[in-house]
MARTOR-271312 format. One record per residue (C-alpha): residue in three letters; chain; x, y, z. Coordinates in nm, 3 decimals, decimal comma. Layout:
PT   type   mol      east     north        up
PT    ala     A         X         Y         Z
...
# end
This chain:
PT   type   mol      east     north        up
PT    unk     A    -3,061    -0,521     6,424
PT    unk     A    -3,397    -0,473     6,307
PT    unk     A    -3,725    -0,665     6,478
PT    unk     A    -3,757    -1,035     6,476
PT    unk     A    -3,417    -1,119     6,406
PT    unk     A    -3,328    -0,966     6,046
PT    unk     A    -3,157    -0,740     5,888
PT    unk     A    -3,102    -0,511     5,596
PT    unk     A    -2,754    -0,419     5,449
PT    unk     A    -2,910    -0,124     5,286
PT    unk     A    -3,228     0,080     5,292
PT    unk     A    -3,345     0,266     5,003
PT    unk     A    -3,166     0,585     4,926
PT    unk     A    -2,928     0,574     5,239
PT    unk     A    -2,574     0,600     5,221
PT    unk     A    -2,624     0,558     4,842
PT    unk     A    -2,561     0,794     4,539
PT    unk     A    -2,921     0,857     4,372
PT    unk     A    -2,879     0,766     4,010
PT    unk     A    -3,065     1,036     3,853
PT    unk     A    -2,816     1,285     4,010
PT    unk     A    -2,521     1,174     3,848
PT    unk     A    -2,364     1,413     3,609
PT    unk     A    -2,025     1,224     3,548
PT    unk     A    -2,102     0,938     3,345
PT    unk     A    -1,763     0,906     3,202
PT    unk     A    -1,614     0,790     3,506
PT    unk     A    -1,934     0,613     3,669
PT    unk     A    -1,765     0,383     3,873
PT    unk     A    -1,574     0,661     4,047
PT    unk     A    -1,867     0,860     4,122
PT    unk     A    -2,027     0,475     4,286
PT    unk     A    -1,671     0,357     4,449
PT    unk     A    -1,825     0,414     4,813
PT    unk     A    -2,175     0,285     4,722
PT    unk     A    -1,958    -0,031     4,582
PT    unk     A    -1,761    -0,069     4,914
PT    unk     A    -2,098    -0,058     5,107
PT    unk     A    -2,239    -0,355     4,882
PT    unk     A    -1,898    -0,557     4,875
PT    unk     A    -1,726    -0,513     5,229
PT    unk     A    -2,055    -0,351     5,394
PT    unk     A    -2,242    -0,674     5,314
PT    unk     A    -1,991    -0,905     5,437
PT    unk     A    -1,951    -0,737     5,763
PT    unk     A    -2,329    -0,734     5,762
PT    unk     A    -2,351    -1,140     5,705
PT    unk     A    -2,101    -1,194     5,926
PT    unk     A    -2,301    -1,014     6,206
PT    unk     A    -2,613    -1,170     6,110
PT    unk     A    -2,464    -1,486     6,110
PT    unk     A    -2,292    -1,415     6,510
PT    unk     A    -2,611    -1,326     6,620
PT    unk     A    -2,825    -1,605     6,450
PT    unk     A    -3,051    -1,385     6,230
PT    unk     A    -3,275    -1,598     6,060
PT    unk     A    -3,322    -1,370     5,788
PT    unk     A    -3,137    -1,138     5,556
PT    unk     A    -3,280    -0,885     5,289
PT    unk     A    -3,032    -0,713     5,102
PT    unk     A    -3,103    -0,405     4,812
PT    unk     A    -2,998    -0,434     4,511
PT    unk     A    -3,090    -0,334     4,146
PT    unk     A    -3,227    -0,447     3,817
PT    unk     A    -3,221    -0,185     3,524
PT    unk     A    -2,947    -0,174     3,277
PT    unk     A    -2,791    -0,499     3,437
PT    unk     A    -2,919    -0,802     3,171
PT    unk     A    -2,758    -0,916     2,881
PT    unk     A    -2,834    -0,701     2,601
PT    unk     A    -2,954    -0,940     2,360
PT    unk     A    -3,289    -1,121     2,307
PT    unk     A    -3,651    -0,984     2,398
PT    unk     A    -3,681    -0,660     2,568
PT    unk     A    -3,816    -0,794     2,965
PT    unk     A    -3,587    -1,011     3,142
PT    unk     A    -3,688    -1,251     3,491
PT    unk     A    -3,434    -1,284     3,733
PT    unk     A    -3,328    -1,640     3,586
PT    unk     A    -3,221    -1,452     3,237
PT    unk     A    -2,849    -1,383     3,271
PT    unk     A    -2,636    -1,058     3,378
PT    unk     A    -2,453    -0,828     3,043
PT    unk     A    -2,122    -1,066     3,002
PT    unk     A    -1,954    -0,740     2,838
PT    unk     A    -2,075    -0,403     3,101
PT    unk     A    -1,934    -0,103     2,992
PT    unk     A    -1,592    -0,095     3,079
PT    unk     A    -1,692     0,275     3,255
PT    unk     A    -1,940     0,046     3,509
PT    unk     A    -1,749    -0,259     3,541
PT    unk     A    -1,684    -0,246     3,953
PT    unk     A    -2,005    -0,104     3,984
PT    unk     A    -2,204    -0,406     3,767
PT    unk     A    -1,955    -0,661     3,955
PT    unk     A    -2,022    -0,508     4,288
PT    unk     A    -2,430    -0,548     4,233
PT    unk     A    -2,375    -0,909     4,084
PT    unk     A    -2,115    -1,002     4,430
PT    unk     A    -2,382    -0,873     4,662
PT    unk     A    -2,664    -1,051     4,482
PT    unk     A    -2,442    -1,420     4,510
PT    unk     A    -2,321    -1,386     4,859
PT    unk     A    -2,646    -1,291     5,010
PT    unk     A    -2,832    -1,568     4,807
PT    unk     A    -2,588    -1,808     4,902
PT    unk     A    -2,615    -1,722     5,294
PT    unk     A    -2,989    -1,798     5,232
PT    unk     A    -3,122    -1,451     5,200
PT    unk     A    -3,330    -1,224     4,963
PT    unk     A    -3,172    -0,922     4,706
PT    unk     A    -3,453    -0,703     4,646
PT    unk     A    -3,343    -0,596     4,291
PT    unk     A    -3,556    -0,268     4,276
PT    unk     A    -3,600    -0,065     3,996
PT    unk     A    -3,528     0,312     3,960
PT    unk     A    -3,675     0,454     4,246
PT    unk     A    -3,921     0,785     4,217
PT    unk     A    -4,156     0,957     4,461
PT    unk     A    -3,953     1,255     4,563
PT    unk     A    -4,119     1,556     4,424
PT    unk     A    -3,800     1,716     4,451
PT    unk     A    -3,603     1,438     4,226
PT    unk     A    -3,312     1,562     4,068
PT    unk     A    -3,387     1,421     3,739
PT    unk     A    -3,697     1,638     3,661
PT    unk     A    -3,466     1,979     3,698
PT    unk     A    -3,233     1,804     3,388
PT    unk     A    -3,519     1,742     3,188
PT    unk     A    -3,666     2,087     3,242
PT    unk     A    -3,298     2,199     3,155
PT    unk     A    -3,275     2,004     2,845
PT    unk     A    -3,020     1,770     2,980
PT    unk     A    -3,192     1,435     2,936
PT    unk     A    -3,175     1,396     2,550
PT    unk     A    -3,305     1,084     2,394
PT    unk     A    -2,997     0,915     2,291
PT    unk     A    -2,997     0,705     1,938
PT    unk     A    -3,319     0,543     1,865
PT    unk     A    -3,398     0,535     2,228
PT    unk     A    -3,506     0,179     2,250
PT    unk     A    -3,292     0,124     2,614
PT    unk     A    -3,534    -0,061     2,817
PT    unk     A    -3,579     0,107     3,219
PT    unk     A    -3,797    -0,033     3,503
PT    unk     A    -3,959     0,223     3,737
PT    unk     A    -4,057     0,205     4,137
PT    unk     A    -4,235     0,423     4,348
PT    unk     A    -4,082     0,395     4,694
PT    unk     A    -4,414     0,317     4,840
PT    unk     A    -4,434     0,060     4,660
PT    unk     A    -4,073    -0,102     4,673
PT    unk     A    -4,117    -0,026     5,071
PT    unk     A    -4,421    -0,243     5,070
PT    unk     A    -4,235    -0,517     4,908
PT    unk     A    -3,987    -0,487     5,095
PT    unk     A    -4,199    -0,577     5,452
PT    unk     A    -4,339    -0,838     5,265
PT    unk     A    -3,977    -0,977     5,147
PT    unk     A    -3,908    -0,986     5,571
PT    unk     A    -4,145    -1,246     5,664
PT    unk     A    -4,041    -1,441     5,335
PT    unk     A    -3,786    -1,721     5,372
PT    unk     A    -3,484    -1,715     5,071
PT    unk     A    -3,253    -1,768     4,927
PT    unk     A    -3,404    -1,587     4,614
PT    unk     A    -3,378    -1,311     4,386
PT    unk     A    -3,668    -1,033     4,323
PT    unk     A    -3,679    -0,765     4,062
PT    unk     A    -3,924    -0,508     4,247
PT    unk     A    -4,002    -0,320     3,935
PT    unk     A    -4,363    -0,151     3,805
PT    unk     A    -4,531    -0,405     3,497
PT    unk     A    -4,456    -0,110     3,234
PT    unk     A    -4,120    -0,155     3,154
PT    unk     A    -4,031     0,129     2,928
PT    unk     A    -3,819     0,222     2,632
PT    unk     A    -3,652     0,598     2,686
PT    unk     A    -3,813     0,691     2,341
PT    unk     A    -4,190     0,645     2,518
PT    unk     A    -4,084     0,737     2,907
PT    unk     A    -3,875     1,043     2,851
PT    unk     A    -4,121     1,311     2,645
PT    unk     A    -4,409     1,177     2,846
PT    unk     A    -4,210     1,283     3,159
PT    unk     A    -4,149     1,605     2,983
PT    unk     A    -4,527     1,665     2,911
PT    unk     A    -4,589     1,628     3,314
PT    unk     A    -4,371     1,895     3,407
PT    unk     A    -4,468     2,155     3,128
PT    unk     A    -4,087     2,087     3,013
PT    unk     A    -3,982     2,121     2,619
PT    unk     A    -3,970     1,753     2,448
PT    unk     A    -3,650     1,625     2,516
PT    unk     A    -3,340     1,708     2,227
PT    unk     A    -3,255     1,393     2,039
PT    unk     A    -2,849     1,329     2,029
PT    unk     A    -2,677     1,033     1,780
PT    unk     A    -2,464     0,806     1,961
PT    unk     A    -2,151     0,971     1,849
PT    unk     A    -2,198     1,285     1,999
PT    unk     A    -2,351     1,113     2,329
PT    unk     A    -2,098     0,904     2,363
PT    unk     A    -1,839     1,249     2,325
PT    unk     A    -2,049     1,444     2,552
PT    unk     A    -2,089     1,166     2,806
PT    unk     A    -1,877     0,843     2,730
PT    unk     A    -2,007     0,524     2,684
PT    unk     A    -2,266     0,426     2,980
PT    unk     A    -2,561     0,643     2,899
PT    unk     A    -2,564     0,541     2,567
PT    unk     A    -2,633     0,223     2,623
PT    unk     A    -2,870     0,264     2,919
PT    unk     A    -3,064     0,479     2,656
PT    unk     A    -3,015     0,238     2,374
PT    unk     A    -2,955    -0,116     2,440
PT    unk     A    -3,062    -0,164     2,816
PT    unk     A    -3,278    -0,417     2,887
PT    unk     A    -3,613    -0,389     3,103
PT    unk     A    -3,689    -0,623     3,434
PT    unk     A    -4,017    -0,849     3,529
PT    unk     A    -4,171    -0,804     3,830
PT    unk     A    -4,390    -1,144     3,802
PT    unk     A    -4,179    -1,371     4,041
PT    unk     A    -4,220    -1,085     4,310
PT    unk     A    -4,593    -1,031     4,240
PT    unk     A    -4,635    -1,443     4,258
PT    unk     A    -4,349    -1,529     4,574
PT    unk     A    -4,439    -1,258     4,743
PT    unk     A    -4,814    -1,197     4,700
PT    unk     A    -4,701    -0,855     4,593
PT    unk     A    -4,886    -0,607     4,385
PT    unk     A    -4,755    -0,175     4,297
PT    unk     A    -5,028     0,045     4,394
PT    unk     A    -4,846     0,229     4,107
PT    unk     A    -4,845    -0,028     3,889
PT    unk     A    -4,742     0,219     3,540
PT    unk     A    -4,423     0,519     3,604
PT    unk     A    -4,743     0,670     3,345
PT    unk     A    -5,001     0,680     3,655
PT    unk     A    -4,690     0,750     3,930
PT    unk     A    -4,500     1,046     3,753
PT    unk     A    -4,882     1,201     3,678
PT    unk     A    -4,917     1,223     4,102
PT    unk     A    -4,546     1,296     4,190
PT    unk     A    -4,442     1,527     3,915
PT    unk     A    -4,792     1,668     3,812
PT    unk     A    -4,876     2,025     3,859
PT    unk     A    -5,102     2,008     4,137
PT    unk     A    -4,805     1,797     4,312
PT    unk     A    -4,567     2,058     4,249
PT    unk     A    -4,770     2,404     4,324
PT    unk     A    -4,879     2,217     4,673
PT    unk     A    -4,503     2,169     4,691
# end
């Protein structure tokens, strides 16, 4: 168990699939099936652990892009509700988020919903978008929310000594559409603009999931963190955080 008497079911990146290095979209919940397990059965061993050895406090990690409903304005809190209709490709996968996110809530503790993490120079998304891979899908309006894993590690020590239950979206204050993030991504790496696909032939090449993520995906607040939790990003724009991670100085030191 970790100091002062709490625990984490997950830690960034461990034991998880990173979501920028999936390739088969078509059958996402297959390629998440043990990531699932860890946030379904993995959390309820964890609880019931916690709860044997009288851990006062539980912080759990969880996610926030591509999860809202897809309808209304373009940010969502943590009090807007959850897509009623997921793709039927990320069904267990969008259940097994929302399960984690009630039972841990409802034992009194805190899901960090953090938003796609970056700060690896040697992220597997920037070799697709040098490739070409990463077209912008439609009329690329899908909403994502960005976190530099400094950052979402700093809110996380600050979630520890914070009492729950409660819900945080640990996300950067740009929330972007794919349209604006993508090419400007490309620019940083000296990559070509990214190819533009219509749905049809995305939803052929890839099935239904990435269309929507790069369409109709809604982005996340990070005010009820910044206010609860006295939280602020040192990287508060993915604009300002790709520049130093992906830049070209970054990479040549690399």
């Amino acid at each position: 168990m970790p100091p002062r008497g709490q625990a984490t079911p997950e830690s960034p990146n461990t034991q998880l699939i990173p979501f920028r290095s999936l390739t088969d979209f078509k059958h996402f919940d297959r390629s998440f099936a043990q990531t699932n397990r860890l946030r379904t059965e993995g959390t309820d061993a964890l609880l019931a652990a916690a709860r044997e050895a009288g851990v006062r406090r539980f912080v759990a990690q969880s996610f926030a892009p591509h999860r809202y409903a897809r309808e209304g304005g373009p940010v969502k809190t943590e009090d807007d509700p959850l897509d009623p209709t997921p793709v039927p490709a990320m069904r267990e996968t969008e259940a097994a988020m929302a399960y984690l996110d009630r039972v841990v809530t409802e034992a009194g503790g805190i899901a960090l919903r953090y938003g796609g993490f970056y700060g690896d120079p040697d992220d597997a998304m920037i070799d697709a978008v040098r490739a070409g891979k990463f077209p912008i899908v439609g009329n690329g309006e899908g909403m994502w929310s960005f976190i530099h894993l400094d950052d979402a590690a700093e809110a996380t020590v600050l979630a520890l000594d914070h009492d729950g239950p409660a819900l945080y979206n640990i996300v950067d204050d740009e929330p972007a559409p794919t349209r604006v993030w993508l090419p400007e991504l490309a620019k940083i790496i000296g990559a070509k603009p990214p190819r533009r696909f219509p749905r049809w032939l995305a939803r052929v090449l890839a099935g239904e999931a990435p269309v929507v993520m790069a369409t109709e995906s809604r982005g996340a607040s990070n005010a009820k963190a910044k206010r609860e939790l006295d939280w602020s990003p040192a990287h508060p724009s993915w604009r300002q955080g790709f520049a130093e991670v992906f830049g070209p100085t970054r990479i040549r030191e690399g």
